[in-house]
C-alpha positions in Angstrom: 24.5 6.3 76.7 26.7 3.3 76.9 24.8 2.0 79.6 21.5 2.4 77.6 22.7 0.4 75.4 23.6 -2.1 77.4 20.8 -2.6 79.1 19.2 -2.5 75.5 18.1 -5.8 74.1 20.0 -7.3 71.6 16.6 -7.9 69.4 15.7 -4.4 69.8 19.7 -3.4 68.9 19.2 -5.4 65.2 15.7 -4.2 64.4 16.9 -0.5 64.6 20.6 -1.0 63.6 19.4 -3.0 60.3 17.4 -0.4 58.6 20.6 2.0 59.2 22.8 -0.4 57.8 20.7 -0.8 54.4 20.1 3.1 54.1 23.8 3.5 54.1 24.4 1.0 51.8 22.2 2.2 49.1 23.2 5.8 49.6 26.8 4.8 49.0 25.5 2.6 45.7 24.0 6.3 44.2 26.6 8.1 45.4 29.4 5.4 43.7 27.0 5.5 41.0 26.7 9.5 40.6 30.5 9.7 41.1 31.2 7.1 37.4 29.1 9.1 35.6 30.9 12.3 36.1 34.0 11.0 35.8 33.2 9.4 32.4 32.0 12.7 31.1 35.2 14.7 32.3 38.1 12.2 31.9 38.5 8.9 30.3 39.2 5.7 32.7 42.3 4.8 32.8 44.2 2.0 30.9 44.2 -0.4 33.6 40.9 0.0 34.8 37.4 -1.9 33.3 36.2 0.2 30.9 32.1 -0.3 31.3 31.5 1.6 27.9 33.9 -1.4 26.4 31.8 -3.7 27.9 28.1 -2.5 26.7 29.5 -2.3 22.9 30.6 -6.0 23.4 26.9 -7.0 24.2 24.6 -4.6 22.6 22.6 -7.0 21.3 22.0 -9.1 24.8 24.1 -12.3 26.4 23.4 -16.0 25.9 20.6 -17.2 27.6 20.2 -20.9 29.4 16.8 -22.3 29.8 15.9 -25.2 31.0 13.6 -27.6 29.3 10.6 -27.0 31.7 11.2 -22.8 31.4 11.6 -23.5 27.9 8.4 -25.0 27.4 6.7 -22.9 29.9 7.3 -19.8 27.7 6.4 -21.2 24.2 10.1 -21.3 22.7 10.0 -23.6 19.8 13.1 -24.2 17.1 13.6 -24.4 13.8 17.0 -25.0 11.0 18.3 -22.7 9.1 17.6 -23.9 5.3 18.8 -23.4 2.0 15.9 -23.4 -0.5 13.6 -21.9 -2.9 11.9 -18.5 -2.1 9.0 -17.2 -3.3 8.4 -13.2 -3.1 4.8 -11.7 -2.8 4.2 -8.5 -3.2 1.1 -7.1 -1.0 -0.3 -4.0 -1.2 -3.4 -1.8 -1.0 -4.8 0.0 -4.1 -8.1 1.9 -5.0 -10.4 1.0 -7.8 -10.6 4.0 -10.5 -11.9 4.2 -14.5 -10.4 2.6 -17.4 -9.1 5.9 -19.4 -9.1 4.7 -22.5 -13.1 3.8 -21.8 -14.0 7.8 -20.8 -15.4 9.4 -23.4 -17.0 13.2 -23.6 -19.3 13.7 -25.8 -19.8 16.9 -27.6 -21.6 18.6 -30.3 -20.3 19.8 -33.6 -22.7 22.6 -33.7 -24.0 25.5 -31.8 -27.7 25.8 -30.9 -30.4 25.4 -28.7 -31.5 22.2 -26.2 -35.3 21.9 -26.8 -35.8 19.2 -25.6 -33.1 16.4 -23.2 -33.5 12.5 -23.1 -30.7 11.5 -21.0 -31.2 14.0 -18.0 -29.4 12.3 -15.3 -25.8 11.4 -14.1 -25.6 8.0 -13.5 -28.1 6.7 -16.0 -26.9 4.3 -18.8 -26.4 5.3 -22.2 -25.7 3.3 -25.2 -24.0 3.8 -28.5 -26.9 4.9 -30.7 -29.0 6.3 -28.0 -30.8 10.1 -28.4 -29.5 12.5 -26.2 -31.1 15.8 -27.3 -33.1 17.4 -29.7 -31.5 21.0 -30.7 -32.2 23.7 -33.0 -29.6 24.9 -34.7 -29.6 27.6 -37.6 -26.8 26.0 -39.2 -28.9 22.3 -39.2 -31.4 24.0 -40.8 -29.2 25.7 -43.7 -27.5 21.7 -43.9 -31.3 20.3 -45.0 -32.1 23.1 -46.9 -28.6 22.7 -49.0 -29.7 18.6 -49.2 -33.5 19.2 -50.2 -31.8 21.6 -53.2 -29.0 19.3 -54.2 -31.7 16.3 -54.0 -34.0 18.4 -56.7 -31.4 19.4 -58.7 -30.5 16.1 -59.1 -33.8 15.2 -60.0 -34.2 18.0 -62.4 -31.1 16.6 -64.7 -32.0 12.8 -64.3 -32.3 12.8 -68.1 -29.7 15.0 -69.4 -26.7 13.0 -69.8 -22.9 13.6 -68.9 -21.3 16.1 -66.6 -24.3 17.8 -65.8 -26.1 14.6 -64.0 -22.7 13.3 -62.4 -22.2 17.0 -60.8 -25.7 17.0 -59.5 -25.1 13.4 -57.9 -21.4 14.8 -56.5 -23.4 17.8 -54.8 -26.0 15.5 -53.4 -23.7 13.0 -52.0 -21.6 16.3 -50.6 -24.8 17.5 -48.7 -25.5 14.3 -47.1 -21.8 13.9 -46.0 -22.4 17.3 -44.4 -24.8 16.4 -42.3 -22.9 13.2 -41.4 -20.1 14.8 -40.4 -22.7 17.0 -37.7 -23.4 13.5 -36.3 -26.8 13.4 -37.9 -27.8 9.6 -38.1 -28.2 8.5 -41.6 -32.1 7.2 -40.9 -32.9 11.1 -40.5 -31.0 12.0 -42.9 -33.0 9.7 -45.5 -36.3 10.5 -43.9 -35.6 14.6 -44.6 -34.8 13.5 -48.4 -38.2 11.3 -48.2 -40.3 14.1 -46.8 -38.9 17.1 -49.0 -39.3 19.0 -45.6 -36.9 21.1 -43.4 -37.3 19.5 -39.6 -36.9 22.5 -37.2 -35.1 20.2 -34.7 -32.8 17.0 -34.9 -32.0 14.6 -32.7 -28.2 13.7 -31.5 -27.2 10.7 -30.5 -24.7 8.9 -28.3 -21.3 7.8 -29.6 -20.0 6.5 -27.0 -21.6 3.5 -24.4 -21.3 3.9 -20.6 -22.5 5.7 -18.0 -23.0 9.2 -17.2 -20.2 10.8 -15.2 -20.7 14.2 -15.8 -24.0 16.2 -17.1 -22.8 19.6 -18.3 -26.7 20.4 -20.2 -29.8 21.5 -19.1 -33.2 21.7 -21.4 -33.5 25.1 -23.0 -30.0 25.7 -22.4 -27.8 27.8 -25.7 -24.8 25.3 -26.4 -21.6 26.1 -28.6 -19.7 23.8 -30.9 -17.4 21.8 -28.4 -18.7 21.9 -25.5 -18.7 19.0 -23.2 -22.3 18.2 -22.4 -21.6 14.2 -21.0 -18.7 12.6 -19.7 -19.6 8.6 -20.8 -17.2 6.0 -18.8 -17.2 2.1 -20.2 -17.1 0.4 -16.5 -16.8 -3.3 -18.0 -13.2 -3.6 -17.5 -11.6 -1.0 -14.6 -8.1 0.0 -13.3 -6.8 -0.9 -9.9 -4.1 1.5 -9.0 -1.3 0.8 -5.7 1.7 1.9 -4.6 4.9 -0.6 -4.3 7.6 0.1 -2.2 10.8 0.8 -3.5 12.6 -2.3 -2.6 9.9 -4.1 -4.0 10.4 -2.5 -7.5 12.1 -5.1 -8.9 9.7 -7.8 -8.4 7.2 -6.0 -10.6 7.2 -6.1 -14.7 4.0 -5.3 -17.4 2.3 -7.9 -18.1 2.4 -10.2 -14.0 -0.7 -11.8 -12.8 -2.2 -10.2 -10.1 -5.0 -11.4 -7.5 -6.8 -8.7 -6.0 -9.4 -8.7 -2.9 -11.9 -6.4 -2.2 -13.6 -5.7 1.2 -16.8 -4.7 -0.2 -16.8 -8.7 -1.3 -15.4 -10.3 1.2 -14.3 -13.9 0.4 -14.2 -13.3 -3.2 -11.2 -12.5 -5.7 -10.5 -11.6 -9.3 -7.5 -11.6 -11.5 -5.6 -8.6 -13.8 -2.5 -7.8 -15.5 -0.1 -5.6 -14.5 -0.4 -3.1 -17.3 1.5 -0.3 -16.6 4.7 0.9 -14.1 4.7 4.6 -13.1 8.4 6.3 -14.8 8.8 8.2 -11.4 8.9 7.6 -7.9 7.3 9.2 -5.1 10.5 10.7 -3.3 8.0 11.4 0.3 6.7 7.6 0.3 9.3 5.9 -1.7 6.8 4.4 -3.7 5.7 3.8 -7.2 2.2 3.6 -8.6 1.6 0.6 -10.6 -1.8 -0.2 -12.9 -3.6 -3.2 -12.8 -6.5 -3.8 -15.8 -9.4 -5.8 -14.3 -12.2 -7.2 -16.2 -15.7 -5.9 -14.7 -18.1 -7.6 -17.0 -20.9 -7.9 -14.0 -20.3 -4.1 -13.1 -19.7 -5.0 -9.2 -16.4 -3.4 -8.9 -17.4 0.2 -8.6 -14.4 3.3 -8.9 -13.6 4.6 -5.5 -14.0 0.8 -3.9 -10.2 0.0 -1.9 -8.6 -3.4 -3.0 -5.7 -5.3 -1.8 -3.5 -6.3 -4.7 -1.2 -9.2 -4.2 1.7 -9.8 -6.9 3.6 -12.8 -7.2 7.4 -12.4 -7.7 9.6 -14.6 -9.4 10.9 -17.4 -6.9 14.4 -17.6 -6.6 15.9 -21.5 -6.4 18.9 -21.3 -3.4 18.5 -19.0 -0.6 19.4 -19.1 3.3 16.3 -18.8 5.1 14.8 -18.9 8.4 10.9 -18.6 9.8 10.0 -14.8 9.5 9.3 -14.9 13.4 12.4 -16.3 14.1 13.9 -12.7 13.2 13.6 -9.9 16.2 14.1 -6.5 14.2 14.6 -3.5 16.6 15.0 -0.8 14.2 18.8 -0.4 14.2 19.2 -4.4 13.6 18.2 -7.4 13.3 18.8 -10.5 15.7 18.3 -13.9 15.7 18.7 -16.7 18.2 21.0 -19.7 17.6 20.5 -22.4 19.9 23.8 -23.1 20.6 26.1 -27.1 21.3 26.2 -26.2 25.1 22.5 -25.4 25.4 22.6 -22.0 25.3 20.7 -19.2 23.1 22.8 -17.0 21.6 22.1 -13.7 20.1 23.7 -12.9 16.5 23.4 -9.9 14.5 22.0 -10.6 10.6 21.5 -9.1 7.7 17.8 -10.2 5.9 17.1 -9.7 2.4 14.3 -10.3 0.5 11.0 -12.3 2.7 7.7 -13.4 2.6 4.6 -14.2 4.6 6.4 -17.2 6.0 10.6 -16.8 5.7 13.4 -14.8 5.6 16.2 -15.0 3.8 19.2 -14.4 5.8 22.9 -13.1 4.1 25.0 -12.8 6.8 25.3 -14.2 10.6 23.8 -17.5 10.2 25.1 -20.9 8.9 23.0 -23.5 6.9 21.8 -25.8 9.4 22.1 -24.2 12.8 18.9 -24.1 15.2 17.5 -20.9 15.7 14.7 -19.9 17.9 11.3 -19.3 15.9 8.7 -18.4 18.3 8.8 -16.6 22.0 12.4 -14.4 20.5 10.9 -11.8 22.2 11.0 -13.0 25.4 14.3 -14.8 24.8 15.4 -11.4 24.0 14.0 -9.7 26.8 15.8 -12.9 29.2 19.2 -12.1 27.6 18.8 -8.2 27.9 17.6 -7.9 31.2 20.8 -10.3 31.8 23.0 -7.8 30.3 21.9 -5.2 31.9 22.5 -6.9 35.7 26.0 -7.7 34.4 26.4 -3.8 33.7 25.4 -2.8 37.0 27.3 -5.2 38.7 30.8 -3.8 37.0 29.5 -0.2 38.4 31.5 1.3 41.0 29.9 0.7 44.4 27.8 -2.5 43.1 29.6 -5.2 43.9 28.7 -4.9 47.3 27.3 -7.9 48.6 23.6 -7.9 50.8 24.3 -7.3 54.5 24.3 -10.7 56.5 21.6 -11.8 58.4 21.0 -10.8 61.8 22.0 -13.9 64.7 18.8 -13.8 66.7 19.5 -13.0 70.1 19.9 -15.9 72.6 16.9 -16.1 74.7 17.9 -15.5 79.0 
């Protein structure tokens, strides 16, 4: 065997000796590697030794990072200051178009009888104050005229006698008419029975509401009963827009706040409401609560159902620490800025945010008025400082700080 070897050439000895070498070397690495991990489960280290767990709480949220002005520039980072000054709060959300409810009206009869004949016969169709609806015959219409036409000729009968007797038949012909009145017979027919002398065997009811038809609850020849809703009326010229606000926006949002709401079924156009009413409760699954915003609707374009996105401006608050919203990297658990540091560096700090806007964050704790942060590319600042923490971990591992195998000295040619 030794004289195999040799007579072997040294080339040839490197070429199959290296590959060994390597294998052993990362075996040993897992095996180093396999051998920390159980011993952290089952005992703690040792005073005296590194502790590695010690060392990832120090830098959980990544190491300084230097880049040079070229890799700087290459990746898009750009600064900005930290600044004290005023901050406006918007609050966004996305809300659905619905009916006024103090414009809904039902309209029903005061008497029972039968539909002979309808006039509005469709849901959807207009309807204004005033307008006939139906024609019905109802026995108890007919008893009304007949008790009017008998109070009319009574009245007649005693125009020339003189004291109680005339003002009692005027009392019981201004009680028949009121009668019929209070049936929601319009007082035109009302006058044209008293002009006729003759009992109609239908009357017409009329609209008392203006709108349009939600609901149709009639059909022609149908037997209605006092009370019953035939229409459902809904006044569209002014509607309610209806979103949910987040809980930590509640405070930003009072009665009575101008709104600007955008609709996608008009894109590039926008209208303005009042906040007119805040929900009392709060939606304990979505943390939310519903707030009601009256638009006007005077060209009937905004139609119920349509979604809108509602945006409310907060009151602005004069002195607050803020930095560009994309200068904060949120993972979840935390929140992290970059602070571009005398040396050069780019540090990672930890903050606390409070309230923000489209454009800035304000910023309570971890960052100093006038320090340079990072505002655009944190993420791949971040991902540079992490990915340096994370070779720094390995490298205080058991077994990993081994150092690569040296190179082999090519042989020496004969």
């Amino acid at each position: 065997m030794s004289q195999v070897q040799n007579e072997m050439n040294p080339g040839t000895r490197s070429r199959i000796v290296r590959p060994i070498v390597y294998t052993a070397v990362i075996a040993a690495a897992i095996a180093a590697a396999a051998l920390a991990t159980r011993t952290k489960t089952v005992t703690a280290p040792p005073a005296s030794t590194h502790s590695h767990a010690a060392g990832s709480a120090a830098s959980a949220v990544g190491k300084s990072v230097r880049l040079s002005p070229a890799d700087a520039r290459r990746i898009g980072v750009t600064y900005a200051t930290a600044e004290l000054g005023p901050l406006s709060k918007e609050v966004r959300t996305v809300g659905q178009i619905t009916f006024d409810e103090t414009r809904v009206r039902t309209i029903a009869p005061k008497i029972d009888g039968w539909v002979e004949r309808l006039y509005v016969n469709a849901t959807g169709q207009p309807v204004a104050v005033g307008q006939p609806l139906l024609s019905i015959y109802s026995p108890m219409l007919v008893s009304a005229q007949e008790e009017l036409l008998l109070a009319k000729r009574l009245e007649s009968d005693v125009a020339g006698a003189g004291g109680d007797a005339r003002q009692n038949a005027s009392d019981l012909l201004a009680s028949a008419r009121r009668r019929l009145a209070y049936l929601d017979i319009p007082d035109g027919e009302i006058a044209e029975i008293e002009r006729t002398g003759a009992v109609q065997r239908t009357l017409t009811l009329r609209a008392t509401a203006g709108g349009y038809v939600l609901e149709k609850n009639v059909l022609a020849g149908q037997k209605i009963m006092a009370g019953d809703a035939l229409y459902k009326v809904a006044d569209l010229t002014s509607v309610w827009v209806e979103g949910e606000v987040f809980e930590q926006d509640i405070a930003s949002v009072r009665v009575g706040q101008v709104v600007h709401a955008d609709f996608e079924a008009m894109p590039g156009e926008h209208r303005m409401g009042r906040i007119s009413y805040v929900y009392p409760t709060l939606d304990v699954e979505t943390r939310t609560v519903r707030v009601r915003v009256a638009l006007p609707n005077p060209d009937l374009r905004l139609k119920p159902g349509m979604y809108a996105t509602i945006r409310i401006a907060g009151t602005a608050r004069a002195s607050v620490l803020t930095v560009p919203r994309s200068a904060v990297l949120s993972t979840g658990e935390r929140s992290i800025v970059f602070v571009h540091e005398p040396n050069g560096s780019l540090s990672p700090r930890e903050v606390t945010v409070g309230a923000s806007n489209d454009e800035r964050v304000e910023i309570l704790r971890g960052v100093a008025a006038g320090e340079r942060v990072v505002s655009s590319a944190t993420f791949l600042v971040d991902a540079e400082s992490n990915l340096g923490t994370a070779l720094g971990g390995m490298g205080d591992m058991p077994g990993m700080d081994m150092t690569t195998p040296p190179k082999p000295v090519p042989a020496a040619k004969e």
